[in-house]
N, C-alpha and C positions, 0 to 999 in steps of 0.2 A: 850120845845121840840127842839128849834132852837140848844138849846147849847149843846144838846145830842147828834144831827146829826151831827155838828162840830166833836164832841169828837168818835163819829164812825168813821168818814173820815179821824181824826187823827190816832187814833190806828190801823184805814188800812192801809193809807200808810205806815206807818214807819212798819207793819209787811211785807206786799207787797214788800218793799225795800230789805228785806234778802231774796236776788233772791239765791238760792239753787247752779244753776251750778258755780257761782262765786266763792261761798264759798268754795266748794266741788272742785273745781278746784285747788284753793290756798292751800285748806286743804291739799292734796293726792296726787298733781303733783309737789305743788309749779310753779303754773304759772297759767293765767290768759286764759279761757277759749275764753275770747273775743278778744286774741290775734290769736287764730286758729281758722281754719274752715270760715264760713260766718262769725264769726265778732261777732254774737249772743250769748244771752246767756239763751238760752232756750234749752228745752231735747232734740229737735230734732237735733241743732249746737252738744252739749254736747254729743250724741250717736254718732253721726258721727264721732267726733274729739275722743274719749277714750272708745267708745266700746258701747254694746244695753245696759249693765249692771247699767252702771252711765247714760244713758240717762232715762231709766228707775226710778232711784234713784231721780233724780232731778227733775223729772215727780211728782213722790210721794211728795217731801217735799213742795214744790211745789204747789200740790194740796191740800194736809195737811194745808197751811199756808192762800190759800184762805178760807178755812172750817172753820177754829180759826177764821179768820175775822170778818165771818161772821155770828157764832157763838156770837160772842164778841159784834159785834153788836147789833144784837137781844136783849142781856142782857141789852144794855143800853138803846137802844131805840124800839125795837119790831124789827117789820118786814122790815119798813122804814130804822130802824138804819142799820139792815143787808144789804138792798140793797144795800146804799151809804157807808158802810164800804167793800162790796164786790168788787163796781167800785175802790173806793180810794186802796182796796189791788192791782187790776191790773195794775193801773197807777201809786204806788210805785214798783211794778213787771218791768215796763214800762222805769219807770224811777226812780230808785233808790237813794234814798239823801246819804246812805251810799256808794256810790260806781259809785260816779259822773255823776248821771242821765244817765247812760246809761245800760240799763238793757233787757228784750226780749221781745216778742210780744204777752206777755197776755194769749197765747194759754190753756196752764197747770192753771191758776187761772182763767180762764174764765172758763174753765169745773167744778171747783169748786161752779163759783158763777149760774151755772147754776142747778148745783144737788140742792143747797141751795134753789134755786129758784121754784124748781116743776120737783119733778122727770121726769116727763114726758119729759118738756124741756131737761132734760140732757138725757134721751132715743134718743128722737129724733136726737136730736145735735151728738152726741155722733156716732151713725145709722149712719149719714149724713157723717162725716170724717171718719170712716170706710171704709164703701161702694167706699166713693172716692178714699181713699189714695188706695184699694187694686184697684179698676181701672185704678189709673193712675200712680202706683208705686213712687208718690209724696205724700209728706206730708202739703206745701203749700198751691193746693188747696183744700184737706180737712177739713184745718184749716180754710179757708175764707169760703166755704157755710158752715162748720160743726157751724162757726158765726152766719153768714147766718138766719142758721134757729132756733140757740137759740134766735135773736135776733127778731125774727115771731111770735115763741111761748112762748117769753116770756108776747106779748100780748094778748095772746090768753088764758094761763092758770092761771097764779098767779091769783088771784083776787085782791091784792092789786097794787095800782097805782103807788106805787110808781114802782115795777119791771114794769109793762105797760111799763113807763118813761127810767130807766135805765137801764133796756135788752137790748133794740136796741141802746144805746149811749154806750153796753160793749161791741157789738156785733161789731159795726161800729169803736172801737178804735183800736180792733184785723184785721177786715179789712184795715184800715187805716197804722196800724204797716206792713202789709204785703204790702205794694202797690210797693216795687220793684220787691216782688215774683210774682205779676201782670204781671208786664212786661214783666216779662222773661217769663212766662205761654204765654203770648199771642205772644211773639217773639220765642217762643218754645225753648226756652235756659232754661229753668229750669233742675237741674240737678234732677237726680230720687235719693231717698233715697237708701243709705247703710253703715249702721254700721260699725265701725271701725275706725282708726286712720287715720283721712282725712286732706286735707289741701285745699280740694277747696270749693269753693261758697255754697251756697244754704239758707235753712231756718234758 
């Protein structure tokens, strides 16, 4: 069983690592998405810098790519295999071996590993960044309680222990990823979300 759960961790990161707005970036602009905008390479950098249209796209492959993970998973090892192939896709999303460990904050394959996980969770989660981003015309904190609360009811629904375990340690690495958008939230310098061809700070 040990060598299975390896072998899901493997095949998540290295799919986690084909972070979407990178590629998509290189592919369509010829240039490097993590050179504009906040420096990220996640949907919400990605819509800012080139439009709603490709943040959206890189949202989807994105999500698509945690679902395979952890699809992929399951086959080899059940439900366990899926869990630790869902974390290993966000921490190669995180930190990518194809594209020099520097990748986005989990947001888009955390929503993945959370549907995988018990729909409910991804209702909730899902409710929660909603709700916030259209309160607070941010997307940052959205994404930290929309964490938040996957990483709550991930203990509360799965019945398996293993998501018990690695809900809140997926939930806490997309907080973690965020903790400059912290700062700025609580020094009220967070800039508000909008779409289009940007060049300044944010998520």
């Amino acid at each position: 069983m040990i060598i299975k759960i390896v072998l899901s961790i493997a095949i998540g990161y290295l799919i986690g690592s084909a972070v979407a707005a990178i590629m998509v970036s290189k592919l369509f602009f010829k240039e490097d998405v993590r050179d504009k905008g906040s420096g990220n390479s996640g949907a919400t950098n990605a819509a800012r810098v080139y439009g709603l249209g490709f943040g959206v796209l890189t949202f989807v492959i994105d999500f698509a790519k945690g679902v395979l993970a952890c699809w992929l998973g399951s086959l080899i090892a059940g439900r366990a295999g899926m869990a630790f192939a869902g974390l290993a896709c966000m921490i190669g999303h995180c930190w990518p071996v194809y594209f020099g460990f520097r990748g986005g904050k989990g947001v888009s394959v955390g929503a993945a590993f959370a549907l995988m996980a018990d729909w409910r969770v991804f209702a909730i989660g899902i409710g929660v960044f909603i709700v916030i981003v259209l309160l607070t015309k941010r997307v940052s904190p959205g994404s930290v309680l929309g964490a938040f609360a996957v990483g709550v009811t991930c203990v509360i629904f799965p019945p398996e222990l293993a998501f018990k375990i690695i809900g809140p340690i997926a939930a806490l690495l997309v907080i973690i990823k965020h903790r400059e958008n912290i700062k700025r939230i609580l020094n009220g310098t967070e800039p508000a979300f909008s779409p289009g061809r940007k060049t300044g700070g944010g998520v």
